[in-house]
N, C-alpha and C positions, 0 to 999 in steps of 0.2 A: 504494500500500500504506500503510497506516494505522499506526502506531507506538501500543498501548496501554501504560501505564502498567503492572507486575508488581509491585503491592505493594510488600513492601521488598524484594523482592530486585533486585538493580542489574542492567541489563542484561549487562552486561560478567562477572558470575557465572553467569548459569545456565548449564546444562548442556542442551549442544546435542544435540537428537533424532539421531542418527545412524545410527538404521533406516529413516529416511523422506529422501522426495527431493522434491521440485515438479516436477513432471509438467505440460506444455501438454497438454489434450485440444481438438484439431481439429474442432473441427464445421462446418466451412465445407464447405457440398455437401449438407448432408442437409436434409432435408425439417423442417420443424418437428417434427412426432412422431415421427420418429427421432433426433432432437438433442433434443429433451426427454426421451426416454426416456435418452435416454443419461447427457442429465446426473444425471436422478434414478438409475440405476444407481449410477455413480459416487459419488453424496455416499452412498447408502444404504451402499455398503461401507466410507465414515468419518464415519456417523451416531454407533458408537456413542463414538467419541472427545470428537464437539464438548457441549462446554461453554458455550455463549454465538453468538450471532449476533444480524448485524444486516442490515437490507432496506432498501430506499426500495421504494415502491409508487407506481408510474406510473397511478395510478387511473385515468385519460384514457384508459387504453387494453384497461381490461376488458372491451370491445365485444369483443375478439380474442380473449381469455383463454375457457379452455376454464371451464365452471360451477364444479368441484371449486377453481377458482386464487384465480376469482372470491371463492368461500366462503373459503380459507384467508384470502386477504387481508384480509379482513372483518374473520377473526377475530381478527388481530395488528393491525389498527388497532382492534378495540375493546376491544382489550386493553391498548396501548401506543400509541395512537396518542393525538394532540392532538383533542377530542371537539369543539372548537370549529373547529378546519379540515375536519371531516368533513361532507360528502366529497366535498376538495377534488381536484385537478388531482394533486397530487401531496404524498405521505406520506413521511416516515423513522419505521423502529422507532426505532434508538437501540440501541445496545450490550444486549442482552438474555440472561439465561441461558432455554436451551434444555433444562434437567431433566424440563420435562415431554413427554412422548410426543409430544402433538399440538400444543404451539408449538414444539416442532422439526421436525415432520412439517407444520405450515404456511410456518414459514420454507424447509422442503426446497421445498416445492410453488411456492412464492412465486419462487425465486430461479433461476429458467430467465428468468424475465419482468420481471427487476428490471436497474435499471441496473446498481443495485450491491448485492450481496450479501454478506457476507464471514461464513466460521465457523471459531472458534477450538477450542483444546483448555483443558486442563489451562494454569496460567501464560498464556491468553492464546496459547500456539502455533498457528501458522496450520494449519489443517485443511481450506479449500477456500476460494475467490476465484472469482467470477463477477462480468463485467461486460457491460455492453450488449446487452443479452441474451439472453447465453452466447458470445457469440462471443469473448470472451476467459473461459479457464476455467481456472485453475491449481491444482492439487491435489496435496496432500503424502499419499504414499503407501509403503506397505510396501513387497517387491517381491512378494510373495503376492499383494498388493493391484493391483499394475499386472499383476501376470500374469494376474491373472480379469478387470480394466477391459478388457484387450488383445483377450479374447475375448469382449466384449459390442463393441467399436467399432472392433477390428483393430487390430494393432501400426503403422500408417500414424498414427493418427489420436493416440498415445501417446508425447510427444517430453519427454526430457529438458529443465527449463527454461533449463541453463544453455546445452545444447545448439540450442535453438529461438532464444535470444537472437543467438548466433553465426548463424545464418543468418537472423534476421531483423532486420538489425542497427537501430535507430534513428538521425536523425538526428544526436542529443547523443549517441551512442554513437560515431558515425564520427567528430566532432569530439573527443571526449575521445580516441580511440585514435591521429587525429595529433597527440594534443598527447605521446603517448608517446615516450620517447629512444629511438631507433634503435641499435642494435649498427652495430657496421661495421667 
C-alpha cells in the first residue's frame, strides 16, 4: 500500500471515513470472464467516488487482453504514458486524476490486467486496490455497497479485511504476534 502525500492536512488530522470498510473480494476459482466481470462490477459501484488512479501496463501481454483492454491501455499511455518507451514491455500511468469519464473508465478496464492498480477518493482515500491480476483485490465499501457486491459474486467471495488477514495470516504476521507478551 502506497502512503500519498494530503496537502497540508497532516495525517494524524483527518477525519477517518467511518461508513466504509476494506473488503477482500475472492476470485480464486473463477474463470477469467467471470472474475473480470466481477471486478469491473465492483469498482463500477465506487466509480463515482474515485478521484485519481494509477496503473502499470504489462504491454507484453496484450496478446491475452480482450481488444476493448487493448484500446483502453493505448489510451492512458498516450495520454500519460512516456512516448519515448512506447511501446515498450512495460508502462506506469503515475498518480492520475480520473475527472474525466473515459480515463477513468480506461483505468477501470485496464486494472483486472494490471499488476498494480490502485484508486483513491477525495484527500487521496483509498477506494479500490488490485494487484497481480486481480487476485489480490481490496475495496472500501458502504454496506449498501457490499450488500449489492454480495449478490453479483456471493457472500463466500466478500470477506472482511481485517477478518481475511486473521485467517490468512502472513509470515511477518506470525513472527510479530510471538513477539506479543502473553497474559498468564
Amino acid at each position: 500500500m502506497r502512503v500519498r502525500p494530503l496537502g497540508d492536512t497532516p495525517w494524524h488530522t483527518r477525519v477517518m471515513d467511518h461508513a466504509r470498510a476494506a473488503y477482500v473480494i475472492g476470485l480464486d476459482g473463477l474463470d477469467e470472464g467471470r472474475a473480470v466481470a466481477a471486478c469491473r462490477s465492483a469498482l463500477e459501484m465506487v466509480a463515482p467516488e474515485m478521484r485519481h488512479a494509477e496503473t502499470d501496463i504489462p504491454w507484453e501481454s496484450r496478446d491475452t487482453w480482450p481488444a476493448e483492454v487493448v484500446d483502453s491501455a493505448s489510451r492512458l499511455v498516450d495520454r500519460f504514458g512516456n512516448k519515448s518507451k512506447w511501446p515498450d514491455r512495460y508502462m506506469q500511468t503515475g498518480v492520475r486524476s480520473v475527472a474525466d469519464a473515459q480515463v477513468r473508465s480506461d483505468f477501470m478496464a485496464v486494472a483486472p490486467y494490471a499488476f498494480d492498480a490502485a484508486f483513491w477518493g477525495c484527500d487521496y482515500r483509498e477506494v479500490a486496490q488490485l494487484n497481480d491480476e486481480a487476485m489480490s483485490f481490496v475495496i472500501w465499501l458502504t454496506e449498501p455497497q457490499r450488500e449489492a457486491l454480495v449478490g453479483v459474486v456471493g457472500a463466500q467471495r466478500v470477506t472482511l479485511r481485517g477478518e481475511w488477514n486473521r485467517s490468512h495470516p502472513s509470515r511477518w504476521r506470525r513472527w510479530l504476534h510471538g513477539l506479543a507478551p502473553r497474559s498468564g
